[in-house]
Rosetta silent file (secondary structure, phi, psi, omega in degrees, C-alpha in Angstrom):
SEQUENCE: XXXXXXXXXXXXXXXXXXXXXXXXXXXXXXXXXXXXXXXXXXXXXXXXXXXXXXXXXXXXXXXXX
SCORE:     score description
SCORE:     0.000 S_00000001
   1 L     0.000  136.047  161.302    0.000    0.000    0.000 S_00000001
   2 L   -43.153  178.918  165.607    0.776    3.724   -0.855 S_00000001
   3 L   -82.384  -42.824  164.631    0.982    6.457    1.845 S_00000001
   4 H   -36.435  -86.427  149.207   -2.049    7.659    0.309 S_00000001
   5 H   -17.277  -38.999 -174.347   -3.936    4.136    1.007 S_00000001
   6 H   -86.835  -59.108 -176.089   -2.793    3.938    4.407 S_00000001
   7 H   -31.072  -33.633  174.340   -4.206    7.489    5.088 S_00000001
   8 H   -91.215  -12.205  178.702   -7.597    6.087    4.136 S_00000001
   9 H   -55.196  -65.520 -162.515   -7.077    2.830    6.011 S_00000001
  10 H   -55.595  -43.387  176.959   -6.311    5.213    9.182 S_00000001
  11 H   -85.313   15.629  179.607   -9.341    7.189    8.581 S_00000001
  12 H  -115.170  -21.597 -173.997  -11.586    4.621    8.025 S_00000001
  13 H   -83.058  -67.174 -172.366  -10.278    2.476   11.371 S_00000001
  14 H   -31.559  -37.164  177.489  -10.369    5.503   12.839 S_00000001
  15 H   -90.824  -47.519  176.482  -14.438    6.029   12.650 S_00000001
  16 H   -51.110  -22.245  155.170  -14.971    2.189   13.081 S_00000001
  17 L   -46.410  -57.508 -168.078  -12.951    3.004   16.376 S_00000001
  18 H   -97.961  -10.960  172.182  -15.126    5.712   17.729 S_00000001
  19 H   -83.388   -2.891 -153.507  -18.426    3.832   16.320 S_00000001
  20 H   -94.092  -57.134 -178.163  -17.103    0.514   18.308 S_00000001
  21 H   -29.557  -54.945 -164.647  -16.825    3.367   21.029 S_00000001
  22 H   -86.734  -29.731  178.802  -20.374    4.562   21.074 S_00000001
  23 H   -78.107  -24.148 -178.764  -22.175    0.816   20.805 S_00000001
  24 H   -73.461  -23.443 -176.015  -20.198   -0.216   23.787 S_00000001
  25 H   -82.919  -29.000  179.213  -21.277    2.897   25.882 S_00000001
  26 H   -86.792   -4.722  166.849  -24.803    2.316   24.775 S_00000001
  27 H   -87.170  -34.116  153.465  -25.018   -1.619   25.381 S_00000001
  28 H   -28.620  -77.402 -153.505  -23.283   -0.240   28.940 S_00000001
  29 L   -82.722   25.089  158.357  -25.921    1.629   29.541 S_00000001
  30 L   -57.243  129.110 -172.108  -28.427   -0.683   29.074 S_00000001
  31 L   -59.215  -58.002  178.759  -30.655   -2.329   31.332 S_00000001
  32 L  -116.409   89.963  170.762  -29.820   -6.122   30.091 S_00000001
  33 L   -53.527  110.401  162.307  -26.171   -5.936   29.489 S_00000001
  34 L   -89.165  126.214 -163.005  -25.005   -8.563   27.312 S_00000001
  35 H  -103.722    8.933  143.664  -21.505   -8.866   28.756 S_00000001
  36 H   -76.204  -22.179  173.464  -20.456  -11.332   25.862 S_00000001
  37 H   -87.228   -4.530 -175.840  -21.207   -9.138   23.555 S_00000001
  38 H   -92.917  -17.207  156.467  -19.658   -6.497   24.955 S_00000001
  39 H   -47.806  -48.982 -170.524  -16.545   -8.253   25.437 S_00000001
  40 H   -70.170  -35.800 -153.536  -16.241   -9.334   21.439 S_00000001
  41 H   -73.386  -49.978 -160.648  -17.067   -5.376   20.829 S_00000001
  42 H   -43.702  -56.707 -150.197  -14.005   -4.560   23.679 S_00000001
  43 H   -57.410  -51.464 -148.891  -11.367   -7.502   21.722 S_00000001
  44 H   -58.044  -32.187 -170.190  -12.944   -5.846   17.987 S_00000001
  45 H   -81.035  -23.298  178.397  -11.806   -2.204   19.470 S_00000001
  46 H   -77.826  -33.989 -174.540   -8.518   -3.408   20.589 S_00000001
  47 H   -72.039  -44.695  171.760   -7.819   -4.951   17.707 S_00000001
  48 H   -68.759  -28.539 -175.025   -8.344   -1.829   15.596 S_00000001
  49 H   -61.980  -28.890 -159.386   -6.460    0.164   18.255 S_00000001
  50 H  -114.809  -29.619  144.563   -2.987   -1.736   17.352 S_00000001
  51 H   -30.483  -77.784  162.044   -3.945   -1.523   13.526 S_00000001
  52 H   -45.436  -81.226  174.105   -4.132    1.875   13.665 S_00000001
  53 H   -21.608  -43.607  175.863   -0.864    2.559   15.760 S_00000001
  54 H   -52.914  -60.767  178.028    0.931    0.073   12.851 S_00000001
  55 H   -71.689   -6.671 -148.951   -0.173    2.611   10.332 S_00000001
  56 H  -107.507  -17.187 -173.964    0.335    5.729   12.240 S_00000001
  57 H   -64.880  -50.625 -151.053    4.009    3.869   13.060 S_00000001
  58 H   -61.088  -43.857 -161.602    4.422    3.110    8.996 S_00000001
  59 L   -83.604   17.898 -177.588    3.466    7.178    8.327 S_00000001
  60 L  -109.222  139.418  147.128    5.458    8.835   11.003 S_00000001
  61 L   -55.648  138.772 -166.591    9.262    9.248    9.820 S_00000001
  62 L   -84.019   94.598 -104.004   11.710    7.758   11.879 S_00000001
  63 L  -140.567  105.105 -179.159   13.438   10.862   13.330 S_00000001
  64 L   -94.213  145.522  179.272   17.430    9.951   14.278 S_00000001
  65 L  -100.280    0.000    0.000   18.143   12.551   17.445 S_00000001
């Protein structure tokens, strides 16, 4: 993948991040918590969390000090 490509990866992980975000606070607040599903939601946000970092790793320049 381009630099380009990754840029759209990262912004599309990015919203699938914060939408992961918002169904977990609203099955939280929920009367009858399903706490498997909220687990698989947890692993699915984690998973995207270390995706993202990989690309934001491949697009940062490597900086010698």
């Amino acid at each position: 993948m381009n630099e380009e490509e990754q840029r759209r990866r990262l912004a599309i992980l990015r919203t699938e991040h914060r939408d992961l975000d918002a169904a977990i606070a609203a099955l939280t607040a929920t009367e009858s918590q399903d706490q498997l599903q909220i687990a698989r939601l947890k692993k699915r946000k984690l998973r995207l969390r270390d995706q993202i970092a990989a690309i934001e790793d491949f697009l940062t320049p490597d900086i010698i000090a």
